[in-house]
N, C-alpha and C positions, 0 to 999 in steps of 0.2 A: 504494500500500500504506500503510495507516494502523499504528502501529505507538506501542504504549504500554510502560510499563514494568510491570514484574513484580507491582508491586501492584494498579493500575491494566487490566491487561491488555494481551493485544496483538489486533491484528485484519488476517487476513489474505485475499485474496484468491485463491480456489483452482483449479488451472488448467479445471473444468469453467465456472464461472464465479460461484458460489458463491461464500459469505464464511464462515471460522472465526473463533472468537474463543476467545485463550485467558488463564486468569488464574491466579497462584498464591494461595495462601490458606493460612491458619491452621484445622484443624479445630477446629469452639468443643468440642467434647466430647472429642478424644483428645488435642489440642494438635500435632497430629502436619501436618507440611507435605504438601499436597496441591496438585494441580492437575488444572482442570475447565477443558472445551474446548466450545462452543457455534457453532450454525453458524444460517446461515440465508441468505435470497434475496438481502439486499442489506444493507451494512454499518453502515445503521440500524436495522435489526431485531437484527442481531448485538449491536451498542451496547447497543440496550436489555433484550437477555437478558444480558448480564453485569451491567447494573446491577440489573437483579435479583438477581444472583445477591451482588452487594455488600451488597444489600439486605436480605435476609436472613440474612447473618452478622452483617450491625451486630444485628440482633435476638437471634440464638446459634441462627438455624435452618442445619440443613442446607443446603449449599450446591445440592442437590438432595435430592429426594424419593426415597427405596426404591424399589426395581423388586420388591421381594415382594408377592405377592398378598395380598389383606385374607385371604383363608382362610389364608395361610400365616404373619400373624401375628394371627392371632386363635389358630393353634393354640398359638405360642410364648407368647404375654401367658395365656390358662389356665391354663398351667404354671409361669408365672413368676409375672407380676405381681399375677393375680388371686389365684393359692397365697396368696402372701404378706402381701396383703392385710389389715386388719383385719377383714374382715367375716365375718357369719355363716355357719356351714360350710352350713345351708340356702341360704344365698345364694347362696354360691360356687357352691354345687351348680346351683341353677338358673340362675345364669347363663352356669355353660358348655354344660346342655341346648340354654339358647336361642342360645348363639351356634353348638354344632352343629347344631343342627334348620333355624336360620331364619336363619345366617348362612353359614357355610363351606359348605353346601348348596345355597344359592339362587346364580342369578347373581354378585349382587354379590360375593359372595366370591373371581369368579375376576376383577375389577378390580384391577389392580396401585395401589401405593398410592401412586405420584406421577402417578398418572393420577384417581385417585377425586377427586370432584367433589362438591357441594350437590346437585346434582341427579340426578346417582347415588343419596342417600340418599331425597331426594324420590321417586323412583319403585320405592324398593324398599319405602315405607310406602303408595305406592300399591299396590301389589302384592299385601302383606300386606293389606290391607284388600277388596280385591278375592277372596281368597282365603277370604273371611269367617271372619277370627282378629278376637278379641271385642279392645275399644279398647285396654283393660288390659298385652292380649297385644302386640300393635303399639307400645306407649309399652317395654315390657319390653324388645325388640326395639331399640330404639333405644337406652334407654338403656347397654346392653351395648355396642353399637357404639362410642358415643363414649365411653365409658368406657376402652373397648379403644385409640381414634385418640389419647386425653388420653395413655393412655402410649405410643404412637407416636411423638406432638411431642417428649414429655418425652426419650425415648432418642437425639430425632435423624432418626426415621427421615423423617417430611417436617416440613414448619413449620409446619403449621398445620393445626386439626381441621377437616376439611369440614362433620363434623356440628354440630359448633356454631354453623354459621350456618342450619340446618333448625330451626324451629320444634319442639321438644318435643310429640309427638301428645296432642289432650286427650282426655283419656278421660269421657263424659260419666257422671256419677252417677246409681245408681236406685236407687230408694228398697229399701227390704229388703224380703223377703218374711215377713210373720208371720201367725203362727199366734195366734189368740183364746184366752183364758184354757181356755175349753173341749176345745177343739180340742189343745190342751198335753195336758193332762189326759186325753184317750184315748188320743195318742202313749205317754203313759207308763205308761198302763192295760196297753196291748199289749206294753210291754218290760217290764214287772215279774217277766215270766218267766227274764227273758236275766240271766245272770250278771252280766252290765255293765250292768244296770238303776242301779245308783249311780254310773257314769259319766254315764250321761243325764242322770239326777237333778240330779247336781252342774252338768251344763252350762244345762240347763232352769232351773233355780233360780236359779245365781249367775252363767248368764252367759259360762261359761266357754269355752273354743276346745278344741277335740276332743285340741289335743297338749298343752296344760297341766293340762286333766283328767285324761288320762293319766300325766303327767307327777308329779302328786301325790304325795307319800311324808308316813310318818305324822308327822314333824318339819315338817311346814307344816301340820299340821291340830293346832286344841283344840279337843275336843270340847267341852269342859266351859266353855267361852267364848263356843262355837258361832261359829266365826272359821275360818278356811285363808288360806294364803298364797301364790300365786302365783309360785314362785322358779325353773322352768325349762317347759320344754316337750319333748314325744319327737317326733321325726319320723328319717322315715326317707332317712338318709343312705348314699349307695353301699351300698344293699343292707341298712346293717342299721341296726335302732334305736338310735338318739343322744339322750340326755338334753341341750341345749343351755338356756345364759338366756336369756330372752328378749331380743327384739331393741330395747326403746326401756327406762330405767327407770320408765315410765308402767306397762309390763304388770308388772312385780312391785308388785304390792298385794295389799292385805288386803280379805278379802270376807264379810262376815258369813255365816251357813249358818241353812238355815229346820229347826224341830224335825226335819219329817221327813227332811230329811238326814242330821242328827247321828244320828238312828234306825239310819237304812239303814246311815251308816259304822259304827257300833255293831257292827250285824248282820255286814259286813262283814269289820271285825278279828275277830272270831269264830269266821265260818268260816276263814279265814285262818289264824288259830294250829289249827283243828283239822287242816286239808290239809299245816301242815307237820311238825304230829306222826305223821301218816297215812305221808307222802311219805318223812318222814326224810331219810339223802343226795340220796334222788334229785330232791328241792325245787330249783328253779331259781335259789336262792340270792335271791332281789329281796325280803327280806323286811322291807326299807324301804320299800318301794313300798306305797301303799294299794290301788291295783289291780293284779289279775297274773291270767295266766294259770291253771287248773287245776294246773300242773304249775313253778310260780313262775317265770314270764318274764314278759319286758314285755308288756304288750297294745298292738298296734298301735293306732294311729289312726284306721286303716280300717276294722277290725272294729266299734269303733264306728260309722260313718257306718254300714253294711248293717243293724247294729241298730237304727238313728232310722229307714232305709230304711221295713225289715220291718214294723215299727210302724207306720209311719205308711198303708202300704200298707193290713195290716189294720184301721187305722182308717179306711179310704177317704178319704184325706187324698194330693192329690198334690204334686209337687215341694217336698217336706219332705226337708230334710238338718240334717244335727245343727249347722248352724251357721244356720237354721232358729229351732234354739229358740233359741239366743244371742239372735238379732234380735228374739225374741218376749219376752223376758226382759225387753230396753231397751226396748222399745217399749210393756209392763206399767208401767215403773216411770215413766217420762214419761206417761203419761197417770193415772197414781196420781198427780201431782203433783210429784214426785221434781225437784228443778233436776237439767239439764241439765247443769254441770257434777260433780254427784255421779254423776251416769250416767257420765258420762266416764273420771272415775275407776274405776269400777266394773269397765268394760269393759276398761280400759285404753289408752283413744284418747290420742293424743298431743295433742288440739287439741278444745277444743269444736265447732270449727268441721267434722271428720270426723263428729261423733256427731251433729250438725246435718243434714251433709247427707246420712245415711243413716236415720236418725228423725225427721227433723224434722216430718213430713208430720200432720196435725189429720184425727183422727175426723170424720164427719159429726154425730154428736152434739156434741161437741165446738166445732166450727163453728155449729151452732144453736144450742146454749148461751150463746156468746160472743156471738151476732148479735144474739140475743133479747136477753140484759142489756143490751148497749150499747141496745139500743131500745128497752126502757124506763126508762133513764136520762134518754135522748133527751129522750121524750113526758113523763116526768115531771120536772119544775126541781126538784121536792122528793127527787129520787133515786128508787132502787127501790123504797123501803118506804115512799113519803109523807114522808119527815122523820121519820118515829117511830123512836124508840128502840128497842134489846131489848126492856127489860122492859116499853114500853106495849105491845107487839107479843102479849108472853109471856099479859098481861093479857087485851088485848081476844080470844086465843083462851079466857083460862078464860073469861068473860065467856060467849062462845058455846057452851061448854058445857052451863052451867047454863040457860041459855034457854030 
């Protein structure tokens, strides 16, 4: 019989023929005195699970891992930790969809959590990926996971996040879909009729995202400057419309507005003071808001999108969504010229490097444009124009005039 002392442990032989091992310990999180008992075939496997278990209190983990299932704290951390959280109440929101849809749902959820493994996580992204959820959705999926195990470690529950030694899923990028200056322009030929033709308007033009369109109230807009400002977004949280700020301070900015917008808002305030002289009390009250409802509520988000829908529909135009014209917007104003980083701004991207790799992509004109000058730079040592100046240039055409 091998036989240690109380910090150290002890290790005993057990009459089947078995080895226990047992040890007292300090809890690193309640302070509170504990003792943990470990067993095995033979009294060096015994050894070396207590010195594990030494091993991870010299660190402040858990002398063992939780026997709760991931579904059974994923459901506690939604209520706790993610509540509390700093993040946005859209966020919150979707990442407890996804940790009930595609976590406490799925297998893994019913793994206990001093049992979850690396490769537990690895095959539940195989999974999801098998199951053909778009990259985006799979990277979403994950990051809630470890989000959820980060404060797992943190409480005690095991020592260490399995998912952080999984690879981050890449989500590969594609370019945006746009719609030709043309093509714009009949989209919003066919919504001139719809009430929220100045919601399209404003997103077609400046750019904008279907909930900060929404989101607009007449203290973010000068007309007479022909300017708006960007200061919240609407989406719909647990059931109802929330005004929230946006999520990085890159999306609050200032966005110039083309004549015919300031028109339509124009139009707009107008009708607006007449529906709430009409309405009187029974106006929905949102009379800050630049868009509303008939009967003054908020306009969902959605209603927009079936509006770019319908439109685009009638224009025989397919897979057009109103974030659609956003992409057609930045992608007008980069091949206008516009740098790159003022498109940025524009948009609101947090990094040139996002607006890169969703616009980046060269018209075919564009591409022969470029191809051609470099090749006659090439072929001529004297440059494009011979060596000639402007004004000999300006010259030898009146020259050929008169001829």
């Amino acid at each position: 019989m091998d036989r240690r002392g109380n910090h150290e442990g002890s290790i005993t032989k057990r009459p089947n023929g078995t080895y226990q091992g047992r040890m007292r310990y300090t809890d690193p999180h309640t302070g509170s005195p504990k003792r943990i008992s470990v067993y095995g075939k033979t009294s060096q496997e015994v050894r070396d699970k207590l010195q594990e278990v030494r091993d991870r209190l010299v660190v402040g983990a858990p002398a063992r891992d939780a026997k709760d299932t991931v579904a059974q704290w994923l459901r506690v951390w939604c209520e706790s930790s993610l509540e509390a959280s700093d993040r946005k109440a859209t966020t919150k929101q979707l990442y407890s969809a996804t940790a009930r849809k595609h976590l406490m749902a799925r297998d893994i959820g019913e793994i206990r959590l001093d049992r979850l493994r690396p490769s537990h996580v690895e095959a539940m992204i195989v999974d999801l990926r098998r199951r053909g959820l778009a990259d985006s959705t799979v990277r979403q999926v994950y990051v809630v996971l470890r989000a959820a195990l980060d404060s797992a470690v943190r409480d005690g529950l095991i020592g260490k996040n399995p998912a952080a030694s999984v690879q981050r899923p890449r989500v590969e990028r594609h370019e945006a879909h746009v719609l030709t200056p043309s093509s714009v322009r009949d989209v919003l030929e066919h919504a001139r009729t719809s009430r929220y033709y100045g919601v399209v308007l404003a997103i077609a033009s400046c750019a904008l995202r279907r909930g900060e369109a929404c989101a607009l109230a007449w203290k973010d807009v000068d007309l007479d400057n022909a300017e708006l400002t960007v200061t919240h977004t609407l989406a719909l949280i647990d059931g109802r419309l929330t005004l929230t700020t946006p999520k990085s301070k890159r999306s609050r900015r200032r966005i110039p507005m083309t004549p015919e917008l300031v028109a339509e808002l124009r139009a707009v305030r107008k009708r607006q003071k007449e529906e709430r002289l009409r309405l009187g009390p029974d106006w929905g009250g949102h009379h800050e808001m630049v868009f509303t409802t008939e009967v003054g509520t908020l306009v969902s988000p959605r209603n927009i999108l079936r509006v770019v829908e319908h439109a685009a529909k009638a224009a025989e135009l397919e897979g057009v969504g109103a974030h659609t014209l956003r992409h057609s917007a930045a992608t007008a104003w980069l091949e206008a010229g516009v740098h790159i980083k003022a498109v940025a701004d524009l948009l609101g991207h947090g990094s040139i490097a996002v607006t890169g790799d969703l616009y980046g992509h060269t018209s075919q004109d564009q591409a022969r444009n470029a191809v051609a000058s470099l090749g006659m730079m090439l072929a001529n040592p004297k440059g494009v124009n011979g060596g000639r100046t402007d004004d000999e240039i300006i010259a030898d055409e009146r020259i050929k005039k008169h001829v």
